[in-house]
C-alpha atoms as one frame of an Amber mdcrd trajectory, in Angstrom:
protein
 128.442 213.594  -9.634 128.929 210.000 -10.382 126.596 207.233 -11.176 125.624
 204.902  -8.144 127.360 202.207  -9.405 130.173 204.210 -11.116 130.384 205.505
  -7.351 130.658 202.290  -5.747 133.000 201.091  -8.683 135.184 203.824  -7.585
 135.685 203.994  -4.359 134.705 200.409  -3.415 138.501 199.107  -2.430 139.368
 202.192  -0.686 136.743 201.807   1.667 137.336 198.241   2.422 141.067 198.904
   2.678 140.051 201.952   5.565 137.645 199.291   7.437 140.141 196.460   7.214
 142.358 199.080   9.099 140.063 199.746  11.762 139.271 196.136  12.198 143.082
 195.622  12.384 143.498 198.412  15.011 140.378 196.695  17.270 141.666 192.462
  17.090 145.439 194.482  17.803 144.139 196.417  21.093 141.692 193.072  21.716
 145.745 191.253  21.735 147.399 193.525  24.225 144.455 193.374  26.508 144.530
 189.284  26.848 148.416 189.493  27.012 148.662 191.969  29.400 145.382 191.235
  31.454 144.252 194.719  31.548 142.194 196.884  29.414 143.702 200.696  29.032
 143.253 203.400  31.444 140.919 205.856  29.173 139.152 203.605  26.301 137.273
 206.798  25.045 139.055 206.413  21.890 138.317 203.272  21.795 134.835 203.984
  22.587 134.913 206.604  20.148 135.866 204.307  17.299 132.637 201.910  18.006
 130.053 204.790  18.205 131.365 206.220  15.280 130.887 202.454  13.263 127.551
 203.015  14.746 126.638 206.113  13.497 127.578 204.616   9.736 125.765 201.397
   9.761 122.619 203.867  10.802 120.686 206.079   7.885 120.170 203.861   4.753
 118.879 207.157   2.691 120.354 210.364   0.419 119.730 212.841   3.693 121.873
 210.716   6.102 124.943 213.044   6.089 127.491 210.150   7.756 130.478 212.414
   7.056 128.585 215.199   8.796 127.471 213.010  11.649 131.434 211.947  11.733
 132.840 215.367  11.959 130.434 216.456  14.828 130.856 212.842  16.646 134.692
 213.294  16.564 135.098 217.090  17.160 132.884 216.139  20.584 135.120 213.654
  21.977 138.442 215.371  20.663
């Protein structure tokens, strides 16, 4: 196991490059709504997406299990 900082030395770029994704994926779908004056049909993905951000800002200890919290979350809505 790595050092905390080693850690987020690591994997620090990765994870921004993943979130810059999903904030990329939200201001796209935010740009087809306002052009085409409608939101989708089903937004549970959608709605998916934002619980799951949820459920990561949440837990600031060792014992928070995000990825575990994920992987239930996801396999619930799938």
């Amino acid at each position: 196991m790595l050092e905390p900082q080693k850690t987020l030395d690591t994997y620090y770029l990765e994870a921004r490059r993943d979130l810059l994704e999903v904030a990329a994926l939200l201001d796209r779908y935010d740009r087809s709504v306002e052009k085409q004056g409608q939101k989708a049909e089903d937004e549970s993905r959608l709605n998916s997406l934002l619980e799951a951000m949820s459920l990561l800002s949440g837990g600031d200890h060792p014992k928070a299990n995000r990825t575990e919290q994920l992987l239930n979350h996801f396999a619930k809505v799938s």
